[in-house]
C-alpha positions as CSV (number, residue, x, y, z in Angstrom):
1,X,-181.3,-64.2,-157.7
2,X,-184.7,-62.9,-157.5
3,X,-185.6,-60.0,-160.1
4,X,-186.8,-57.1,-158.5
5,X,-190.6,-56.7,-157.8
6,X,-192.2,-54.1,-159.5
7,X,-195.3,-51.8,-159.0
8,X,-197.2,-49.4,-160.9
9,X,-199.7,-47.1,-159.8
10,X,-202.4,-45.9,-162.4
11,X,-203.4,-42.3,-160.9
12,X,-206.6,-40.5,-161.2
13,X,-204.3,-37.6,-160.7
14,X,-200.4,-36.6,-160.6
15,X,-200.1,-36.2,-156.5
16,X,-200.6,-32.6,-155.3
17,X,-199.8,-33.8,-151.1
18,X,-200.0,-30.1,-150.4
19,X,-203.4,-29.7,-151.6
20,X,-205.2,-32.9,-150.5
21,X,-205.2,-35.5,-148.1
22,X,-205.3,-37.9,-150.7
23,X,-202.2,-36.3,-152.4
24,X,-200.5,-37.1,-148.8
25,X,-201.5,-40.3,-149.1
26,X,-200.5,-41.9,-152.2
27,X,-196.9,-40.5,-151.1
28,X,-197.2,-42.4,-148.1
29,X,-198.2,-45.3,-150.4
30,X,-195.2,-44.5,-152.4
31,X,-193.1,-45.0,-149.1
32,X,-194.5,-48.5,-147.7
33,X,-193.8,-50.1,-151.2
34,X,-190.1,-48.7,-151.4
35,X,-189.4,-49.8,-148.3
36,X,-190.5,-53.1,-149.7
37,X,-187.8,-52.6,-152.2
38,X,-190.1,-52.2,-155.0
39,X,-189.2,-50.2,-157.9
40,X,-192.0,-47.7,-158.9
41,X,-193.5,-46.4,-161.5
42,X,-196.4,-44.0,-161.1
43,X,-198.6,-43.4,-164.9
44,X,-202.0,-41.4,-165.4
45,X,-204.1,-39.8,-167.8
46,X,-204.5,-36.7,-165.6
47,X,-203.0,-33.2,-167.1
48,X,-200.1,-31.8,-165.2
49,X,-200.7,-29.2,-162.7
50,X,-198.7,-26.5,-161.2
51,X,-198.7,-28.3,-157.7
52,X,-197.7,-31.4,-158.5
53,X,-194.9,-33.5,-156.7
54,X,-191.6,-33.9,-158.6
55,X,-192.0,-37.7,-158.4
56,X,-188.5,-38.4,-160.2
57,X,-187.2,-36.4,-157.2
58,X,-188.4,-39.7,-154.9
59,X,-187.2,-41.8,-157.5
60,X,-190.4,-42.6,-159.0
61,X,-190.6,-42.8,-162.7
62,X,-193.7,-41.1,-164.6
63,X,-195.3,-42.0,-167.5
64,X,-198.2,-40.0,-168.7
65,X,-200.8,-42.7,-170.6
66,X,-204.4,-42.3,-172.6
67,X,-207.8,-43.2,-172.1
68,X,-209.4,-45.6,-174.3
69,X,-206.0,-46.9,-176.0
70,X,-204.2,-49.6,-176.9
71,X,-201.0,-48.2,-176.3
72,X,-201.5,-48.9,-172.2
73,X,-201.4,-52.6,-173.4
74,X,-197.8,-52.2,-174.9
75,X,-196.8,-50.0,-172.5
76,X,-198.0,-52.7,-169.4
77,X,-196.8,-55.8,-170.5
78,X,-193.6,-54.6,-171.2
79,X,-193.2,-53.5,-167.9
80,X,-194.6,-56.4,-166.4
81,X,-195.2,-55.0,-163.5
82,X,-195.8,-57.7,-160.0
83,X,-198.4,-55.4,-158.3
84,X,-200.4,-53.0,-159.8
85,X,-202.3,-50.1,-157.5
86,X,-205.3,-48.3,-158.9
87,X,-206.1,-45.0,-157.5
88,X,-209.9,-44.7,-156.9
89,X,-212.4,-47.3,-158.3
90,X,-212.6,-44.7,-161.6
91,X,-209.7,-45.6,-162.5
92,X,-209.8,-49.5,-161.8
93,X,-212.9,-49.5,-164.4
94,X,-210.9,-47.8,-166.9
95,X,-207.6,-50.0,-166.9
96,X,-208.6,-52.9,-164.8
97,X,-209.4,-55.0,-167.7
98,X,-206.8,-54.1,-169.6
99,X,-204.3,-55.4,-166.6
100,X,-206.1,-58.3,-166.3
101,X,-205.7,-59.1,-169.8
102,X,-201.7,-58.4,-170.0
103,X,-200.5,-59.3,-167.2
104,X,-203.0,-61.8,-165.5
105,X,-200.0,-62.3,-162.8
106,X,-200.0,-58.8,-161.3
107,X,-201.4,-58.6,-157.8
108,X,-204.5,-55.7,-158.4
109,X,-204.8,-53.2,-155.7
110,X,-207.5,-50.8,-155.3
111,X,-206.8,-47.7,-153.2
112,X,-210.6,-46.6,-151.9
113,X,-209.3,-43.3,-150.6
114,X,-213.1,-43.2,-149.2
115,X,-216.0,-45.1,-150.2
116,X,-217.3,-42.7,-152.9
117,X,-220.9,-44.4,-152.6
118,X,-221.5,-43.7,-148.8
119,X,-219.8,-39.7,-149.8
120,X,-222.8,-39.5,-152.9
121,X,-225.5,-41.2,-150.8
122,X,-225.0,-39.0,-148.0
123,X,-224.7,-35.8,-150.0
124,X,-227.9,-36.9,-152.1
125,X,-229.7,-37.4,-148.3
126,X,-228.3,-34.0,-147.0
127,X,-229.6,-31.5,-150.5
128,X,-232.7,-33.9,-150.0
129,X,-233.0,-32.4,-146.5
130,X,-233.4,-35.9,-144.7
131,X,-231.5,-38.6,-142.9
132,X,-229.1,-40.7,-144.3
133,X,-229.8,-44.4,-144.3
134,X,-228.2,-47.5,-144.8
135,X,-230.9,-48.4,-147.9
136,X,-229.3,-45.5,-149.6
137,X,-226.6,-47.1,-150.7
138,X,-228.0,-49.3,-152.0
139,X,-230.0,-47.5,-154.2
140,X,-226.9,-45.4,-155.5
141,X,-225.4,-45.9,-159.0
142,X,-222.0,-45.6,-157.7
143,X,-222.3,-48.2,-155.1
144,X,-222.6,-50.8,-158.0
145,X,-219.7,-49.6,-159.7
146,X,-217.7,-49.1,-156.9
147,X,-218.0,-52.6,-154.9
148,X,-217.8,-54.2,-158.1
149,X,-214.3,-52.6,-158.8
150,X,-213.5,-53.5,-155.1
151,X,-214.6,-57.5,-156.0
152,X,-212.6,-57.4,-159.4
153,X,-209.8,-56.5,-157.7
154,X,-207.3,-58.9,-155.1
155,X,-207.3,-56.2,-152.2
156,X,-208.8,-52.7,-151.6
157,X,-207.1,-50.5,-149.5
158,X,-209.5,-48.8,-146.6
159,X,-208.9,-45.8,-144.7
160,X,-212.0,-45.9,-142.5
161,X,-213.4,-48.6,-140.0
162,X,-216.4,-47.9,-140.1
163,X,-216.5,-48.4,-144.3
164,X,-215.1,-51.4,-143.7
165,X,-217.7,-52.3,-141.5
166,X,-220.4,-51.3,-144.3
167,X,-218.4,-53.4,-147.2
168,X,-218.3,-56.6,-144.7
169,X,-222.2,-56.2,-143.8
170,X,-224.0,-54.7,-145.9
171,X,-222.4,-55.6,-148.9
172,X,-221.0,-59.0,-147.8
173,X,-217.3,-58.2,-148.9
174,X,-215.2,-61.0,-148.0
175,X,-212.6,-59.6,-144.8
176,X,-209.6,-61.2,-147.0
177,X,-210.3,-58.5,-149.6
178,X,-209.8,-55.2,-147.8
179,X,-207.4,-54.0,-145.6
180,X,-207.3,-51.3,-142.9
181,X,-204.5,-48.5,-144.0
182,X,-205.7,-45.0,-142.6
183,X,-203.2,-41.8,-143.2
184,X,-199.9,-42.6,-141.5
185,X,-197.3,-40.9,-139.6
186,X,-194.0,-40.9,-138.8
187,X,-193.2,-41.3,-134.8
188,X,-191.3,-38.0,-135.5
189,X,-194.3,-36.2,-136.7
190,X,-196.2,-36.4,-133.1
191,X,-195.1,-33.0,-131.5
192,X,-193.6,-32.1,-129.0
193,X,-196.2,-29.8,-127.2
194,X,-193.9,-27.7,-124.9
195,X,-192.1,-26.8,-128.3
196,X,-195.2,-25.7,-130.0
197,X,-197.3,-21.7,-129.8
198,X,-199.0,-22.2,-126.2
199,X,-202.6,-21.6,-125.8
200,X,-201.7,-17.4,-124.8
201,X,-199.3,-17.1,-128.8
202,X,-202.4,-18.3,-130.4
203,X,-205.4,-16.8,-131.6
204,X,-208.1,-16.5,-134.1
205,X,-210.3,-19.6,-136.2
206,X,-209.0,-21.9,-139.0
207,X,-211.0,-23.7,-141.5
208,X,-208.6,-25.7,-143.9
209,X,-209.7,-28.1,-147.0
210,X,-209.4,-28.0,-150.9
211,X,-212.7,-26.7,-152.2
212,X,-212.7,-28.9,-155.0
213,X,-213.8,-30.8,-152.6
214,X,-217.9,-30.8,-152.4
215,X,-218.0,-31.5,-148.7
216,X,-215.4,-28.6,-147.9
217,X,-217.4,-25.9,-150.1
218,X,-220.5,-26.7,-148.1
219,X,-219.0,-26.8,-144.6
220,X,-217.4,-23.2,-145.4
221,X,-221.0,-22.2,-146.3
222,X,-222.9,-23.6,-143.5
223,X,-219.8,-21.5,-141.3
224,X,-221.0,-18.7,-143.1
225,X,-224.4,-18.8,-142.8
226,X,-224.9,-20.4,-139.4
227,X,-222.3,-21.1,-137.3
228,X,-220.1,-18.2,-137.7
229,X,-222.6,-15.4,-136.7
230,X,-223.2,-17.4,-133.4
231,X,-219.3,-17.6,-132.4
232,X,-219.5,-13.6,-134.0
233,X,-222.4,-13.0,-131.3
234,X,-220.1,-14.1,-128.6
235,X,-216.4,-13.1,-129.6
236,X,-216.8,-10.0,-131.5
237,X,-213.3,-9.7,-132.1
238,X,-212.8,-13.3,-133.3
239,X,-211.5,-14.1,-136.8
240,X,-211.8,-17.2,-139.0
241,X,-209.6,-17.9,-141.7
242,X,-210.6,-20.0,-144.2
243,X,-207.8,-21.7,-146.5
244,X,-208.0,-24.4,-149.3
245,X,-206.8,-24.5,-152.7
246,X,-208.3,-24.1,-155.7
247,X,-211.1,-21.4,-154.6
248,X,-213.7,-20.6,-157.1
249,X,-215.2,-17.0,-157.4
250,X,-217.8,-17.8,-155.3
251,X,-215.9,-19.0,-152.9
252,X,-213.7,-15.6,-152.9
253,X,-216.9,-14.0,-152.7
254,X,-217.6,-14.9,-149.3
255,X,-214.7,-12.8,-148.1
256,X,-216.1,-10.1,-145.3
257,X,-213.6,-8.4,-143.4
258,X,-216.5,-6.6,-141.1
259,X,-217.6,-9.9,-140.3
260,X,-213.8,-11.4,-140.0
261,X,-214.6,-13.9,-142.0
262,X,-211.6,-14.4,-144.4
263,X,-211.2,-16.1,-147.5
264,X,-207.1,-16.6,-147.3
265,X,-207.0,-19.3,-151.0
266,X,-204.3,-21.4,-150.7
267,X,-202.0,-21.5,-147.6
268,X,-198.6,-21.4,-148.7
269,X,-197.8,-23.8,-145.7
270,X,-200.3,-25.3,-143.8
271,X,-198.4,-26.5,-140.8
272,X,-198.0,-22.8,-140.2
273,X,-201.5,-21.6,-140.8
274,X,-202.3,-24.4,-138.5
275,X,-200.0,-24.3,-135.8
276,X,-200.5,-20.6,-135.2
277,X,-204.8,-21.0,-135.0
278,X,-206.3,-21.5,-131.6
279,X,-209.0,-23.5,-132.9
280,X,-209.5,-25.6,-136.2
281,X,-213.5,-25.7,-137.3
282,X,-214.4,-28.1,-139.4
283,X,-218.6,-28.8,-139.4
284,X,-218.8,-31.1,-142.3
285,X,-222.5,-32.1,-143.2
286,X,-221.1,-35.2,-145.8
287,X,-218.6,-37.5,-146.8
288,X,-216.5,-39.9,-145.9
289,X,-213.5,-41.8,-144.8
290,X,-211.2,-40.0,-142.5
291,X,-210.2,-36.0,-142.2
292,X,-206.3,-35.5,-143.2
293,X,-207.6,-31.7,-142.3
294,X,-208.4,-33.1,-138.3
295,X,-205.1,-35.1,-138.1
296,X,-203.3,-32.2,-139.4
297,X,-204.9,-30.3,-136.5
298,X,-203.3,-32.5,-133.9
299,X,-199.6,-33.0,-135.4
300,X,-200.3,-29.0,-134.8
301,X,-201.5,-29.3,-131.5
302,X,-204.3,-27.6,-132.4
303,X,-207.9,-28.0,-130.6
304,X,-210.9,-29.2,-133.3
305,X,-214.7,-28.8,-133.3
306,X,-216.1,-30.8,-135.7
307,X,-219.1,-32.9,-136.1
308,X,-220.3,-36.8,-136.1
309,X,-219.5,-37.1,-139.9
310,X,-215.8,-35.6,-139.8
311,X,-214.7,-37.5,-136.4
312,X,-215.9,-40.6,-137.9
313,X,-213.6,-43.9,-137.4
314,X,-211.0,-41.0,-136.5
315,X,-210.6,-41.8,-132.7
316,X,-212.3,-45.1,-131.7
317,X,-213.5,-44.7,-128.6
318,X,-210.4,-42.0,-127.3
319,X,-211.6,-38.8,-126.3
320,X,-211.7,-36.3,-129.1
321,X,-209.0,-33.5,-130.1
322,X,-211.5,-30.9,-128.9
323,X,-215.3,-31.4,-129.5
324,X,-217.7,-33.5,-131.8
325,X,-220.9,-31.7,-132.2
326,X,-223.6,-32.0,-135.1
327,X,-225.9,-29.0,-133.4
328,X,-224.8,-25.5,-134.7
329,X,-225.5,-23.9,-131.1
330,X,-223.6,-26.9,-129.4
331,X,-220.8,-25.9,-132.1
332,X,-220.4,-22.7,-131.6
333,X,-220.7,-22.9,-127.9
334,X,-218.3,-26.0,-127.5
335,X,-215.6,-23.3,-130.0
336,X,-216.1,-20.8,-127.9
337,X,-215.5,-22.8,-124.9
338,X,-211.9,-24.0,-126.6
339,X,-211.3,-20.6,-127.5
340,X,-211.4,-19.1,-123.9
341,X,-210.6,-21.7,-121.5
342,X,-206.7,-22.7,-121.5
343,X,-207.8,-25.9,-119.2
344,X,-210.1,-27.1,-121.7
345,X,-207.8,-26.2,-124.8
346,X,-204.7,-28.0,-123.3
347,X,-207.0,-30.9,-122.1
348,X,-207.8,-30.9,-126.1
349,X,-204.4,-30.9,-127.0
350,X,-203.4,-34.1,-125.4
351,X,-206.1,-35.9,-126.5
352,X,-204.8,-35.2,-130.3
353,X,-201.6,-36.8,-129.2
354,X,-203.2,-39.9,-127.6
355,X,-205.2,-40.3,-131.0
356,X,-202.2,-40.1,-133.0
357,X,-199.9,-42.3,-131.0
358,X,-202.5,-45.0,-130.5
359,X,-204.0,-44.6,-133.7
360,X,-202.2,-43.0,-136.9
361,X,-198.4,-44.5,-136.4
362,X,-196.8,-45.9,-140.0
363,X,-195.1,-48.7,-137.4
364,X,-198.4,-49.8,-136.1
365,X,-199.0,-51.2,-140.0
366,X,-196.5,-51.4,-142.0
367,X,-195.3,-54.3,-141.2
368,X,-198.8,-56.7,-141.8
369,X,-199.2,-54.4,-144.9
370,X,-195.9,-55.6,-146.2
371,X,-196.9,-59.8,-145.0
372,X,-199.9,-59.3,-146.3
373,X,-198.6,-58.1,-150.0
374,X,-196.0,-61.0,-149.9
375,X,-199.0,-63.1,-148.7
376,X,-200.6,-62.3,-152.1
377,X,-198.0,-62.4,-154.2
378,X,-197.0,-66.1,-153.6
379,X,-200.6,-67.6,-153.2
380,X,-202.0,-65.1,-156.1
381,X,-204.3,-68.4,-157.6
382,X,-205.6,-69.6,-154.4
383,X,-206.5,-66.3,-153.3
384,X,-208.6,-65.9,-156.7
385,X,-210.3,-68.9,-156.1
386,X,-211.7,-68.5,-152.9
387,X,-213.2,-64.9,-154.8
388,X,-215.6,-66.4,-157.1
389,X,-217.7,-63.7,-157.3
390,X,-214.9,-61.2,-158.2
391,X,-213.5,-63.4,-161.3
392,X,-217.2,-63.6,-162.5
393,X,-217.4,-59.7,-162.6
394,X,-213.6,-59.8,-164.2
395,X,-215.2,-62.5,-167.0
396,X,-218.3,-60.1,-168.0
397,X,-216.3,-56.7,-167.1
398,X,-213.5,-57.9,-169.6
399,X,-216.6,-58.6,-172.8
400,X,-218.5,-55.5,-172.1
401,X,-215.8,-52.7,-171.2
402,X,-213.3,-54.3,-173.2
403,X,-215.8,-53.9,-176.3
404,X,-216.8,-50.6,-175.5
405,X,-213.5,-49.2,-175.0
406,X,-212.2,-50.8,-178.2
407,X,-215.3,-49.0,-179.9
408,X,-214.3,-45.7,-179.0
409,X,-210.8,-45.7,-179.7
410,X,-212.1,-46.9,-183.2
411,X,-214.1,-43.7,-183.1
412,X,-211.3,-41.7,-181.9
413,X,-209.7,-42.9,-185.0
């Protein structure tokens, strides 16, 4: 009888899937492995917050471990876990070694989330006031940290094509080390439009995104400053609610009810905030990987303006769930457009359904993700031998983080 496979995720945070995309995601992470049949265990350093999941509740056990200890060593190889999932590179630096070391068996996943180098380099281009450019990466701290996490480890989890594409050629990342795994859903989470608010029940302007979140804070700005006034100029009435958790006080201080332009903190439901907008603005400037706030949008079948940055590797080459514009006049015109023409909103509407069915369904990859776990598992040597330069970085990562780590829990002492 085979013993049960077993997987523990390290997380850079407890998972909050009502606050963040990525809270959504590890959850859907969560679900591919138990449909594997693996038994779970989910452990981080992160303080508990109010919004957390109730992971026993999905049968997940929790353990809450430390930084820069020596009690994560007893605490892995007892549990002997097969796979292991790391929750942004961070957290791969941190107790990647100290997996390798215990269990030198366990398969090492990295979930990317996004590539945090081509977020930094971008945002560092955009305060800069220039164009991003592919040399920036290379350039960027992060970037050598984070592909050297993704070649330590057996596979990285991507959520974005067009990342892939960067790790592949620009970075000359093997293909056999990343996989394609964007946010997933359910068949029965692609609407039924007749059933939803028509075009007539809806009105008003959403934006939606946790502000923690740099490139969020900075779109609602650039609404503020730019954008907004020139939808204002032409839809006096109009409203725009902006929601997000955790707002700071100077997000709360862009609240201007003359202007209706609302600052509404943390939406209690964000399916309903959603599914009763008109129009979903999101004009992100940075970042990266793909926008849980845009698919959201079309499970609602809501209409989106967004620009080049937040469509990206979203819809291939589908028409978009409303428009894709990087010009703040274009913007405003194209949400204008949505707005007041039912022909053009509806038109919209069905696009977001093409995207999702064609694009986002859990059955379109969860089976290769499963063969290509299993795959792993059983040829685990092989597949480390054909990654040379990843067990090189393992060798010196091991001596110098190892050493460094051990130093400060000494100084802890």
């Amino acid at each position: 009888m085979n013993q049960k496979q077993s997987l523990l995720i390290i997380g850079f945070v407890w998972p909050e899937p009502n606050s963040s995309a990525a809270g959504g995601r590890m959850m859907q992470l969560i679900s591919l492995f138990q449909k594997q049949d693996f038994e779970i265990t989910f452990a981080s350093p992160a303080q508990d917050s109010d919004f957390m999941i109730d992971l026993k509740s999905y049968n997940v056990e929790r353990k809450s471990i430390a930084l820069n200890s020596s009690s994560f060593d007893d605490f892995v190889k007892e549990l002997n876990p097969s796979v292991v999932l790391f929750d942004r590179f961070m957290i791969e630096e941190q107790f990647g070694w100290r997996v390798a070391e215990n269990c030198p068996n366990a398969l090492r996943i990295l979930d990317t989330e996004d590539l945090h180098c081509l977020r930094l380099a971008r945002q560092k281009a955009f305060k800069e006031k220039r164009e991003f450019q592919i040399s920036d990466l290379l350039v960027e701290e992060v970037a050598k940290r984070e592909i050297a996490s993704i070649l330590r480890c057996d596979l990285s989890l991507m959520i974005s094509e067009y990342e892939i594409e960067l790790l592949t050629t620009v970075f000359k990342i093997d293909k056999s080390l990343l996989c394609y795994l964007p946010l997933l859903l359910e068949s029965n989470a692609i609407p039924d439009l007749a059933k939803l608010p028509s075009f007539e029940e809806r009105k008003d302007f959403v934006f939606i995104g946790n502000f923690l979140h740099e490139p969020n804070w900075n779109a609602v700005q650039y609404l503020k400053e730019t954008i907004w006034p020139l939808i204002k100029k032409q839809l006096p009435e109009a409203v725009l609610n902006i929601y997000g958790a955790y707002p700071s006080q100077k997000v709360l201080q862009l609240n201007n009810v003359k202007e209706g332009f609302l600052i509404q903190g943390r939406a209690e439901n964000a399916n309903d905030v959603v599914e009763k907008a008109a129009v979903v603005l999101a004009p992100l400037r940075f970042g990266a990987g793909i926008k849980g706030k845009l698919l959201e949008a079309m499970q609602c079948g809501t209409p989106s303006v967004t620009t080049s940055i937040g469509a990206e590797s979203m819809q291939k080459d589908l028409a978009w769930n409303g428009f894709v514009e990087d010009n703040p006049v274009d913007f405003a015109d194209k949400a204008v457009r949505l707005y007041q023409d039912p022909t053009t909103w509806i038109q919209a509407q069905k696009n977001g359904i093409e995207i999702m069915n064609q694009r986002y369904l859990r059955e379109l990859f969860e089976e290769d993700f499963a063969t290509q776990i299993q795959f792993l598992l059983s040829n685990i040597k092989q597949h480390r031998l054909n990654n040379f330069m990843g067990e090189l970085l393992q060798h010196h990562t091991l001596k110098s983080t190892k050493y460094m780590s051990k130093w400060i829990e000494e100084k802890n002492k």
